[in-house]
C-alpha positions in Angstrom: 157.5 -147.3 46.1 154.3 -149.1 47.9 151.5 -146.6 45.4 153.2 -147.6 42.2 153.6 -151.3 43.0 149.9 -150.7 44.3 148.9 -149.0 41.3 150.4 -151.5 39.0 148.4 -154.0 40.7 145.2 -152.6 39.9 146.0 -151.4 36.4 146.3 -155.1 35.6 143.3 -155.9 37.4 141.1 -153.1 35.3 142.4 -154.3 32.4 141.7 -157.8 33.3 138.2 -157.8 33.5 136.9 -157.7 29.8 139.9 -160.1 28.8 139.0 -163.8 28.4 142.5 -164.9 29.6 141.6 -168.3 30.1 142.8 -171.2 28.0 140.2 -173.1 26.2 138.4 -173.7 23.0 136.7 -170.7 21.5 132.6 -171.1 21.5 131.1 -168.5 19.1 127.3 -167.6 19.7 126.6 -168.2 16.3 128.4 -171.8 16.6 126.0 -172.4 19.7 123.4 -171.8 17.8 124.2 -174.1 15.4 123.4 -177.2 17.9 119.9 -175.1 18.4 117.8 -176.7 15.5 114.4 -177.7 14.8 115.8 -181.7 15.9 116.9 -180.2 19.1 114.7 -182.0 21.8 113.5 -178.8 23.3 112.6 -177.5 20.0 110.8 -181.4 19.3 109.1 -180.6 22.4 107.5 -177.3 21.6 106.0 -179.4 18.8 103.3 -181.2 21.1 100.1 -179.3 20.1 100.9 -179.9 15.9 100.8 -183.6 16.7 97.2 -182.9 18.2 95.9 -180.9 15.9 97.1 -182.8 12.8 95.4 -185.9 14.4 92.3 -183.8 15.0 92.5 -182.8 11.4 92.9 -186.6 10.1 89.6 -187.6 12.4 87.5 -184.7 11.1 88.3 -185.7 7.3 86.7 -189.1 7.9 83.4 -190.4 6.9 81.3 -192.5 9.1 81.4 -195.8 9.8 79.1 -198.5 7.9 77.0 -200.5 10.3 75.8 -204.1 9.3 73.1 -205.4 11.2 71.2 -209.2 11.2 68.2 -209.7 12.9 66.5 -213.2 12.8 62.4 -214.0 14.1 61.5 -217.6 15.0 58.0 -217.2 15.5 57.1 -220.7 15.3 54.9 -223.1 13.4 57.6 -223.1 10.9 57.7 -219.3 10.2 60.8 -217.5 10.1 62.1 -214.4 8.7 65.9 -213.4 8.6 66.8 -209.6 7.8 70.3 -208.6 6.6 70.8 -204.8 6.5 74.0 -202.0 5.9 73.2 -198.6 7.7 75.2 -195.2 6.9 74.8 -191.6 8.1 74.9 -189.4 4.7 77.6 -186.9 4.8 75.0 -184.5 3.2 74.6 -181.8 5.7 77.3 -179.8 5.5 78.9 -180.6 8.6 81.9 -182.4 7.6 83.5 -179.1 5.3 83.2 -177.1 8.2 84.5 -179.7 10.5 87.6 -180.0 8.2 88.0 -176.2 7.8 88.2 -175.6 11.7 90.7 -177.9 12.3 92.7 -176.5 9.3 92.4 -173.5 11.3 93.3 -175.7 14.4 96.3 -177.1 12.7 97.6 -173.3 11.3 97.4 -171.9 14.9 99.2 -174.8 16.0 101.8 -174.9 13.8 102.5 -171.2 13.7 102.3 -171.3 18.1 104.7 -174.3 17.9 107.3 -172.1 15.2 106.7 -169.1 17.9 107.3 -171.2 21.0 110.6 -172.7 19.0 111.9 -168.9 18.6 111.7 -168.5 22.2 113.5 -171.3 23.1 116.3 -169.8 20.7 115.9 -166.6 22.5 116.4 -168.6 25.6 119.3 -170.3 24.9 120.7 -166.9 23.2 120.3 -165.8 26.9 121.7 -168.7 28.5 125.2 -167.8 26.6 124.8 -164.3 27.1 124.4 -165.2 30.9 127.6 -167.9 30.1 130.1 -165.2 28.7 128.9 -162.4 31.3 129.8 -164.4 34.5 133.1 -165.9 33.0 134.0 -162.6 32.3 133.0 -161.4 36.2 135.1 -164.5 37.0 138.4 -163.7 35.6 138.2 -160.4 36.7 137.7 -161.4 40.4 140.1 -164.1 39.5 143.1 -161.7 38.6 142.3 -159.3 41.2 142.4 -161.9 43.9 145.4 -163.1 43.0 147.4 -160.2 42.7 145.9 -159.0 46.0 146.9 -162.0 47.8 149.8 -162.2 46.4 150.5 -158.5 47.3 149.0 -158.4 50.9 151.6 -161.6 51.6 154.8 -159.5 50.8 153.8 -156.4 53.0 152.9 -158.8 55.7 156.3 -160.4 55.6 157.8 -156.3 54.8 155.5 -155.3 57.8 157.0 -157.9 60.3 160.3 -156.9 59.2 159.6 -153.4 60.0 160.3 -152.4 56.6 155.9 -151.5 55.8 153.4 -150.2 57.8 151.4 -153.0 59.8 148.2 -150.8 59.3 148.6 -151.0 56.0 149.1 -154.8 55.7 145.5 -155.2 57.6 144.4 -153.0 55.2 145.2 -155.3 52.1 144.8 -158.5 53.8 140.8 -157.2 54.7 141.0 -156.3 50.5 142.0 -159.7 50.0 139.6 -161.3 52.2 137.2 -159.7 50.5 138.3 -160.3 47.1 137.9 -164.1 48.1 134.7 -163.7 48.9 133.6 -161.9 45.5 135.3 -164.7 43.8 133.5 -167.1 45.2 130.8 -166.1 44.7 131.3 -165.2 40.8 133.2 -168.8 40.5 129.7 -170.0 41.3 127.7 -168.2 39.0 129.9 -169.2 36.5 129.5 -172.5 36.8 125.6 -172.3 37.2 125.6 -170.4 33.8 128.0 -173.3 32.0 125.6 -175.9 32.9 122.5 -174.0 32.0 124.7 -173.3 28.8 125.4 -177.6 28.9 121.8 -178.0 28.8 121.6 -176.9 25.1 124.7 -178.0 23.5 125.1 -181.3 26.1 128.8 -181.7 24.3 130.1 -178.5 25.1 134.2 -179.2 25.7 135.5 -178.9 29.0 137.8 -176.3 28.1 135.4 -174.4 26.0 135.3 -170.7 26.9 132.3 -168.1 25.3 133.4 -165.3 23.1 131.7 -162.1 23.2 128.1 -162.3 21.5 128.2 -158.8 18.7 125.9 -156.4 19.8 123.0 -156.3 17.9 121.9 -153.9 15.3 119.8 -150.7 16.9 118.2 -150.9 13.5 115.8 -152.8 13.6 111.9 -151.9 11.5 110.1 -154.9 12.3 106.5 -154.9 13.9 104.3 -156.2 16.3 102.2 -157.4 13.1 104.8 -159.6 12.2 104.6 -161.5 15.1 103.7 -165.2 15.2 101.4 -165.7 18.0 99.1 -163.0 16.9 98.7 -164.7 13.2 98.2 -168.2 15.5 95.3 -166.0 17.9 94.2 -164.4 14.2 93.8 -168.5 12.8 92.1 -169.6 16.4 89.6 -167.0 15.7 88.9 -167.8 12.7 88.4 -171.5 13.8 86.2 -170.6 16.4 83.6 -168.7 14.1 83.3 -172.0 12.0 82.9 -173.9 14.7 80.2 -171.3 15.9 79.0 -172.1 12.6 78.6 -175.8 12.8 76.8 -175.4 16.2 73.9 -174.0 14.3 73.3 -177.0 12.2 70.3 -178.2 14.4 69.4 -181.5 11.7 71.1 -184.2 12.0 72.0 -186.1 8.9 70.0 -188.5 7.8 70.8 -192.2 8.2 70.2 -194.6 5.3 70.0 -198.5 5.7 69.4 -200.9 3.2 69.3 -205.2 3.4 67.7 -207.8 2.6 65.0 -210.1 3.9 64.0 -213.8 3.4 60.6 -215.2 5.0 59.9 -218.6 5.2 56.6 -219.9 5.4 55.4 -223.7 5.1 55.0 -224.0 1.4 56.1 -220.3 0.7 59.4 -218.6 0.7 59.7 -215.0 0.0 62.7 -212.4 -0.3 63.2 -209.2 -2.0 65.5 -206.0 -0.6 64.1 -203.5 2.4 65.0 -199.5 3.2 65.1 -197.4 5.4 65.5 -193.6 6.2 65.9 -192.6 10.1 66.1 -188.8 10.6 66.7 -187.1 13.9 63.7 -184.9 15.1 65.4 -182.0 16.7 62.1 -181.5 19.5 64.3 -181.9 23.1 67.9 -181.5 22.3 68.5 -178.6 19.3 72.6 -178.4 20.1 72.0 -175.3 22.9 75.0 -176.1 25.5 76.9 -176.5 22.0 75.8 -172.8 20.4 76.4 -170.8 24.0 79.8 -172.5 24.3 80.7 -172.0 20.5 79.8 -168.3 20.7 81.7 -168.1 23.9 84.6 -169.6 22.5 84.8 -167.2 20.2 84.2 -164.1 22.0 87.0 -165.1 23.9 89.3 -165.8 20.7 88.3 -162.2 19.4 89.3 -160.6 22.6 92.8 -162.6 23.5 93.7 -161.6 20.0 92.5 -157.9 20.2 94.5 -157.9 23.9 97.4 -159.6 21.8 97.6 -156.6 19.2 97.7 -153.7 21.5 100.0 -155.5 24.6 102.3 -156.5 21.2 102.7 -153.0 19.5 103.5 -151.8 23.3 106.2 -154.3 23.6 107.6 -153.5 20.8 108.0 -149.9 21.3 109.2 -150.4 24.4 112.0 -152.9 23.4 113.2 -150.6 20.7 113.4 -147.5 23.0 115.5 -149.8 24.8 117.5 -151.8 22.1 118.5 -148.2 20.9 119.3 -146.8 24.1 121.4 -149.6 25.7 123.4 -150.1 22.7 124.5 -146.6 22.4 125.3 -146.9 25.9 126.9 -149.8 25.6 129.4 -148.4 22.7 129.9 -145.6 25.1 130.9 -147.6 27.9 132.9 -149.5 25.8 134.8 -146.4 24.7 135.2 -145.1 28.8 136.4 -148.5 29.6 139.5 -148.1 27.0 140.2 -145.0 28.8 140.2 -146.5 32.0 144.0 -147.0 32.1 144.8 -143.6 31.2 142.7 -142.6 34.5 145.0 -145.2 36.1 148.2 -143.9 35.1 147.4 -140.0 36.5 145.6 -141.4 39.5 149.3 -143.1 39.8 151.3 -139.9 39.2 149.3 -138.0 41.4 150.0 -140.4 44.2 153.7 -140.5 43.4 154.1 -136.9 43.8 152.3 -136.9 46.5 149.1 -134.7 45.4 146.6 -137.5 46.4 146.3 -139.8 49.5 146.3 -143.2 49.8 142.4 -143.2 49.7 142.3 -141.0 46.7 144.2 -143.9 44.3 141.5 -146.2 46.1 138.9 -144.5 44.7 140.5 -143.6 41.0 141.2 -147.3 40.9 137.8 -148.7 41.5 136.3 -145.7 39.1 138.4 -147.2 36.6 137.5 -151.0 37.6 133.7 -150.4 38.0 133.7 -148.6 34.3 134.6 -151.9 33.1 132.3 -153.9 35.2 129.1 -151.3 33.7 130.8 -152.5 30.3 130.1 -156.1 30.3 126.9 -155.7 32.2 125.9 -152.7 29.6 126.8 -155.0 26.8 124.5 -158.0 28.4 121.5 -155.6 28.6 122.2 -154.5 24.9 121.7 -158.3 24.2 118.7 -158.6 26.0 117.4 -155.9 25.2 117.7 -157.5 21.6 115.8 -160.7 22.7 113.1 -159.1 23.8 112.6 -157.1 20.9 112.7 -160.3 18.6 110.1 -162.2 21.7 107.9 -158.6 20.7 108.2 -159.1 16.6 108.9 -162.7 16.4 112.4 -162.5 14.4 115.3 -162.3 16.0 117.6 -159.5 15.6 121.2 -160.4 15.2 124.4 -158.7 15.8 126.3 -156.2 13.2 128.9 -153.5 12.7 127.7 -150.0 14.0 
């Protein structure tokens, strides 16, 4: 009577554990995501650098400034002589196309880093409900299974002082509960650490909102390293760094141009007429070294983040679709095993019952059957992140879909 009331017990209890039981609003993944847009402030955030280099690309499109200048000479005896003049820095040299080309090239680097850094931030708050739905599932599970525990070490305790139970076995099940508390503790806590890292992104998430179970994602997947954002941003900061290499070698200066006019005042004689004037920068002490070795520097480090970028990219991405393919087969698999769980359950039961297997034996049938569904969920998780980075390795996400 004890093994199938026992066995009963834990049958529920397997069962349980992939079950979201609790009441509570729904929460689709793909609804989350919803509240994950580009006016997200995490996302606005990411956005930093595009500010910069779209100022930066303002300032280099602009001319220099005009100067006006007005000098006056009192030399006495009733001389004077009073000078009006406009100065301007001719735009002739070349230097201002190139300046506006590199921080084009600033500006597409920055804007295609920002777009990648915004697709992580989606990855991360994909993880953040994977992470959500994993531990509320751990939590019911433990939650169920304490209960019926408890509930289940109390009546043998009370059969056991009656005489009617063992007192050994009572112990037994109230050490099973005590530990039981202890798991659900601890899962109780990482479910609510994974609900407010969940909160973070989607601040008016209900209180009653429960995840449902993110789809697998397709094993699929044909996208490449070459596709991936950051490498067209380190491609486009190369490419800015070679015309800025460029404009280090302009060694002349442009030349300055000032024009006025002058009125001189003499006793008996006035005199004015216009003046000009051409300043041009001899290039004998300073001819722009520091900014040549740092310009070619620059780039030879551009070249070689983007050529480390490329080969640690195509490795990631092999890697993460070995493992997208891999942990979603398994994960299917498991899925299957876990389905089967409670026919395991029912001849670890019969066994007991006609008395081919100990007490110990239904233990361990039961707890095969409870941790297939435990590598389940945490199978399925691994699937998803797997998935993640995979999409962090390409740059597009990969989404979930029937297999």
């Amino acid at each position: 009577m004890f093994g199938m009331r026992f066995a009963r017990l834990f049958a529920g209890t397997c069962t349980i554990a992939w079950l979201a039981a609790a009441p509570g609003a729904a929460i689709t993944e793909k609804e989350f995501l919803a509240a994950v847009t580009a006016s997200h402030p995490a996302l606005v955030a990411a956005t930093g650098p595009v500010v910069e280099a779209s100022a930066a690309r303002v300032q280099a499109s602009r001319l220099a400034n005009p100067s006006l200048a007005w000098a006056a000479e009192r030399p006495g005896g009733g001389i004077s002589q009073d000078t009006a003049s406009v100065a301007w820095e001719l735009p002739i040299d070349g230097r201002r196309g190139l300046r506006i080309e590199a921080a084009d090239e600033g500006l597409t680097a920055a804007s295609i880093r920002a777009a990648y850094e915004q697709l992580l931030l989606r990855l991360e708050a994909r993880a953040a409900f994977a992470d959500w739905f994993t531990a509320e599932q751990e939590a019911v599970g433990h939650r169920g299974f304490t209960g019926r525990v408890e509930a289940l070490a109390s009546r043998l305790r009370r059969r056991a002082d009656a005489g009617e139970e063992s007192g050994l076995t009572a112990r037994r099940l109230e050490l099973e509960a005590a530990q039981a508390r202890v798991e659900l503790a601890r899962a109780e806590v990482r479910a609510a650490d994974a609900r407010a890292a969940v909160s973070h992104w989607l601040p008016s998430l209900p209180a009653d909102g429960r995840p449902e179970r993110p789809e697998l994602p397709r094993a699929d997947v044909t996208k490449t390293a070459s596709e991936r954002p950051d490498l067209a941003a380190l491609a486009a900061e190369v490419r800015q760094a070679e015309l800025e290499t460029r404009l280090a070698r302009r060694i002349l200066a442009p030349p300055m141009v000032e024009l006025g006019w002058q009125r001189v005042n003499e006793p008996g004689l006035s005199l004015s007429g216009p003046t000009a004037a051409v300043r041009v920068a001899v290039p004998l002490l300073d001819r722009r070294q520091a900014d040549r070795v740092g310009a070619d520097g620059r780039l030879r480090v551009a070249a070689a983040r983007l050529q480390q970028a490329t080969v640690r990219g195509e490795a990631e991405t092999a890697a993460a679709r070995a493992a997208l393919g891999r942990l979603t087969a398994e994960a299917v698999a498991a899925e299957r095993a876990r389905a089967g769980a409670e026919a395991v359950i029912t001849a670890a039961e019969a066994s007991f019952n006609a008395g081919e297997s100990s007490l110990t034996d239904l233990f361990d049938s039961l707890r095969a059957a409870r941790a297939t569904g435990q590598t389940a969920v945490v199978l399925h998780a691994e699937a998803l992140a797997a998935a993640r980075r995979l999409a962090a390795a390409t740059g597009v996400e990969v989404d979930g879909g029937e297999r």
